[in-house]
Residue frames as qw, qx, qy, qz and C-alpha x, y, z in Angstrom:
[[0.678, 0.438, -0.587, -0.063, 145.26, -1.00, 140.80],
 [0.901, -0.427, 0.028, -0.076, 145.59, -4.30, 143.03],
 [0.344, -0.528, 0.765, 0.132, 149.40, -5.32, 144.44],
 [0.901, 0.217, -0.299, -0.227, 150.45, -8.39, 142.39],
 [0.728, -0.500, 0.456, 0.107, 152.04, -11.39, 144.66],
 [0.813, 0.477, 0.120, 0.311, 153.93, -12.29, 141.05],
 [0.078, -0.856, 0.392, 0.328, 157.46, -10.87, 140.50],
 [0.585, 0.688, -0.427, -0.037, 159.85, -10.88, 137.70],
 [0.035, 0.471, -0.854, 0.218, 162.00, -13.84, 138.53],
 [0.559, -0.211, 0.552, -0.582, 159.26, -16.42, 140.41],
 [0.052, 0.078, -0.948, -0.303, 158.49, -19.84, 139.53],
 [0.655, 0.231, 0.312, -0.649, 154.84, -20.13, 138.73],
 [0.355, 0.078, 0.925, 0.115, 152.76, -22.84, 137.41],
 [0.287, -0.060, -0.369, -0.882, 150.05, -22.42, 134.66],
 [0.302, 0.108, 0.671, -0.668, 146.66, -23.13, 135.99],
 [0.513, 0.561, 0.351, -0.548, 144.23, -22.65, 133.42],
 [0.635, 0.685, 0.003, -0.358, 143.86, -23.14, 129.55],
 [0.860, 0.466, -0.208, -0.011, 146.10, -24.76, 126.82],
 [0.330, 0.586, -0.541, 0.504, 149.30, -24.62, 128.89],
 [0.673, -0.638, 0.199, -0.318, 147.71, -25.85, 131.87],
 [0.846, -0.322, 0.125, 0.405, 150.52, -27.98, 134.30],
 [0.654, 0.232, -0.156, 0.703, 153.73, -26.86, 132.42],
 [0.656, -0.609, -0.127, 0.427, 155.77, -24.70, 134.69],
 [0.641, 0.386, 0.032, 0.663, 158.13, -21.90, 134.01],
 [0.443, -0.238, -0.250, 0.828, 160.09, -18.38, 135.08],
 [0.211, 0.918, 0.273, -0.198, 158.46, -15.20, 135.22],
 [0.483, 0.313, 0.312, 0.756, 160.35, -12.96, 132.55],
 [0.011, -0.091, 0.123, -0.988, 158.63, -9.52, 133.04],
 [0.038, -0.566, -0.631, 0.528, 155.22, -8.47, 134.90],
 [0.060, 0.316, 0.269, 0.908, 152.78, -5.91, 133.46],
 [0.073, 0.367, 0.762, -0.529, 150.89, -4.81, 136.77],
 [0.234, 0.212, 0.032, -0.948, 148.90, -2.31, 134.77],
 [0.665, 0.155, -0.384, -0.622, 147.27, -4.72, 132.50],
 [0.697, -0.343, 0.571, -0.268, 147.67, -7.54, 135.18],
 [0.847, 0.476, -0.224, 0.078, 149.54, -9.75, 132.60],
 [0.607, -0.575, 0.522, 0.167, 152.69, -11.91, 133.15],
 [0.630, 0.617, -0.448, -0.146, 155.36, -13.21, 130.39],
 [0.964, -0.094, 0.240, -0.062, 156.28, -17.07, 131.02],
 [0.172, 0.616, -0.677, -0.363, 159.29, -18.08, 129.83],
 [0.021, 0.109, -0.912, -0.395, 158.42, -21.11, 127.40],
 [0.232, 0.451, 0.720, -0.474, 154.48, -20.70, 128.25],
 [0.357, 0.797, 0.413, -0.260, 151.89, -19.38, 125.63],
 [0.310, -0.486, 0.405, 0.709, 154.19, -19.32, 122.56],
 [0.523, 0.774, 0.205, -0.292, 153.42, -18.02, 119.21],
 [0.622, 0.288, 0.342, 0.643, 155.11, -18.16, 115.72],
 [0.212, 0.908, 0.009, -0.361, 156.12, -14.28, 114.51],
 [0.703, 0.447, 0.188, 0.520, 157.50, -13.84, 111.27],
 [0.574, -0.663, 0.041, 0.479, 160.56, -11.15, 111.05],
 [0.643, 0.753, 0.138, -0.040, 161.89, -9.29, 109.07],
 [0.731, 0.143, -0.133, 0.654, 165.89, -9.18, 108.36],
 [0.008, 1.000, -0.018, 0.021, 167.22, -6.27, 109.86],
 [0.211, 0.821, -0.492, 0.199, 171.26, -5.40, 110.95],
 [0.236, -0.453, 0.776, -0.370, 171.68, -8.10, 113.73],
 [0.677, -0.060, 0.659, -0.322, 168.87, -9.97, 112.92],
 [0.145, -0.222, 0.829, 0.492, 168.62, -12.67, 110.31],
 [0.595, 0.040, -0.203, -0.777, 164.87, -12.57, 109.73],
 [0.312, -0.080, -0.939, -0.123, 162.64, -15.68, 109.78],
 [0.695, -0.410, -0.536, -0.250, 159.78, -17.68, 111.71],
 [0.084, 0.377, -0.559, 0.734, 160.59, -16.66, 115.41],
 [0.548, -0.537, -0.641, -0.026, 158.94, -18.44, 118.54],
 [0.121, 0.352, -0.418, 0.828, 158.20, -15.80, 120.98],
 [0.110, -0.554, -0.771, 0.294, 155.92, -15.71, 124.41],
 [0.130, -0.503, -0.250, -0.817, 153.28, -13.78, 124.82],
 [0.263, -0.445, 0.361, -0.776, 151.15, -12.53, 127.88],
 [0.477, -0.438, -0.762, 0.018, 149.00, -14.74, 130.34],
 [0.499, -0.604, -0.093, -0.614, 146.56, -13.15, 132.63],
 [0.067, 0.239, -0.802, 0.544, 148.09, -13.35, 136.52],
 [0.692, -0.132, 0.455, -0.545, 144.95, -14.93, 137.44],
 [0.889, 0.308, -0.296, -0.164, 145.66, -17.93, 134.90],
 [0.524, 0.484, -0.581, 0.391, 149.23, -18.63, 137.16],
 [0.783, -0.617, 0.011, -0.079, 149.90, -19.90, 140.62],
 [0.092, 0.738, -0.659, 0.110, 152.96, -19.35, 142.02],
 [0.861, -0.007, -0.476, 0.177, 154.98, -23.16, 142.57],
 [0.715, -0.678, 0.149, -0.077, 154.99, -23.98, 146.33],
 [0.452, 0.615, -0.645, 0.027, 159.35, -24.50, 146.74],
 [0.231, -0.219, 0.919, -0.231, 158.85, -27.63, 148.94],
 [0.559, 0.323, 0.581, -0.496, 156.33, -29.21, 147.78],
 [0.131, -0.344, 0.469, 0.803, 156.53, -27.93, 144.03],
 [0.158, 0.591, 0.785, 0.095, 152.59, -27.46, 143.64],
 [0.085, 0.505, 0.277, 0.813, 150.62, -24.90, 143.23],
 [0.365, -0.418, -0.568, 0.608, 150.41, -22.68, 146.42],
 [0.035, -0.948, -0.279, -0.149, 148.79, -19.47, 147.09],
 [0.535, 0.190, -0.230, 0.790, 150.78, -16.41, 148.80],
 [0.505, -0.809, -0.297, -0.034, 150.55, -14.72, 151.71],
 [0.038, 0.827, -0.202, 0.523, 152.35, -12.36, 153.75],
 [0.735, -0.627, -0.259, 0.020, 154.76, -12.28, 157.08],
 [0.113, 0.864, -0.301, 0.386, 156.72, -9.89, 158.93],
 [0.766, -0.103, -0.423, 0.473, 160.15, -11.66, 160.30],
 [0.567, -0.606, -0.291, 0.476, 161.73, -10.62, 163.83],
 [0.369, -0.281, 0.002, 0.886, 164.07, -7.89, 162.13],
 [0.266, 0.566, 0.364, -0.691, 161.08, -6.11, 160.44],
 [0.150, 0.262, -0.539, -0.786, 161.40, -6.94, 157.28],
 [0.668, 0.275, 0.292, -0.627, 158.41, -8.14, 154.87],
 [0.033, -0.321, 0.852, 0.412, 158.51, -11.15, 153.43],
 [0.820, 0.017, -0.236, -0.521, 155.86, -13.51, 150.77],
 [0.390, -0.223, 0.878, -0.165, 155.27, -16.96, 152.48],
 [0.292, -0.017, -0.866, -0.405, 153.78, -20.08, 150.65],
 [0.588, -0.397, 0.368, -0.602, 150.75, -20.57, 152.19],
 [0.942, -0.166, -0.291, 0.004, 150.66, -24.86, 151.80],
 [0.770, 0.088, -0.385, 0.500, 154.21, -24.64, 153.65],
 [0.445, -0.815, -0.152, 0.340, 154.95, -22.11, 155.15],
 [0.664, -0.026, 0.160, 0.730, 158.24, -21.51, 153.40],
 [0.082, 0.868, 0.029, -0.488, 159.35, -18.23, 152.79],
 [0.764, 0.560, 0.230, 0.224, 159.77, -17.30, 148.99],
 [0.281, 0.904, -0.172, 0.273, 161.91, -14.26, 149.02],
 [0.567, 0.410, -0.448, 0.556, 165.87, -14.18, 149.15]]
C-alpha cells in the first residue's frame, strides 16, 4: 500500500472531472482504498430517515474522490502544487510544496 502525501486537514484542489477547479478541506482519508472526502466536493442528495436526533429528509452529503483526482493547493501561490519531502536542521520531517518551496506542515 503506497504512503499518501494527503492528510486529514489539507487544502487540496480538484483536478479532474465534474468538480474540477473548486477547492476545499480534506475531512477524512481512506489510505486503503486511496480515496479522500472533500468538504463541499462531489456531493450527493441521500434521503433519511427520521430517527431520535434526526429529523429525516433530503440530506446533501460528500462522498469519496480518488487521491489521484486532487492536488494539494500550493499556500503561496494557491495553485496546484505537487509534494515532496525535506528534512529541517533539527531532524524533523517535513512535506514541502514543490512550485515554492514552502513548507506545508505546522
Amino acid at each position: 500500500m503506497p504512503k499518501l502525501k494527503i492528510k486529514k486537514g489539507d487544502q487540496v484542489i480538484v483536478i479532474t472531472g465534474r468538480d474540477k477547479g473548486r477547492t476545499g478541506e480534506v475531512l477524512r482519508v481512506d489510505p486503503t482504498e486511496n480515496r479522500v472526502i472533500v468538504q463541499g466536493v462531489h456531493m450527493a442528495k441521500r434521503h433519511t430517515k427520521q430517527s431520535f436526533g434526526n429529523p429525516g429528509g433530503i440530506v446533501d452529503k460528500e462522498l469519496t474522490i480518488h487521491v489521484s483526482n486532487v492536488a494539494h493547493v500550493d499556500p503561496k501561490s494557491r495553485k496546484a502544487t505537487r509534494i515532496g519531502y525535506k528534512t529541517l536542521e533539527g531532524g524533523r520531517k517535513v512535506r514541502v510544496a514543490r512550485a515554492s518551496g514552502e513548507v506545508i506542515d505546522k
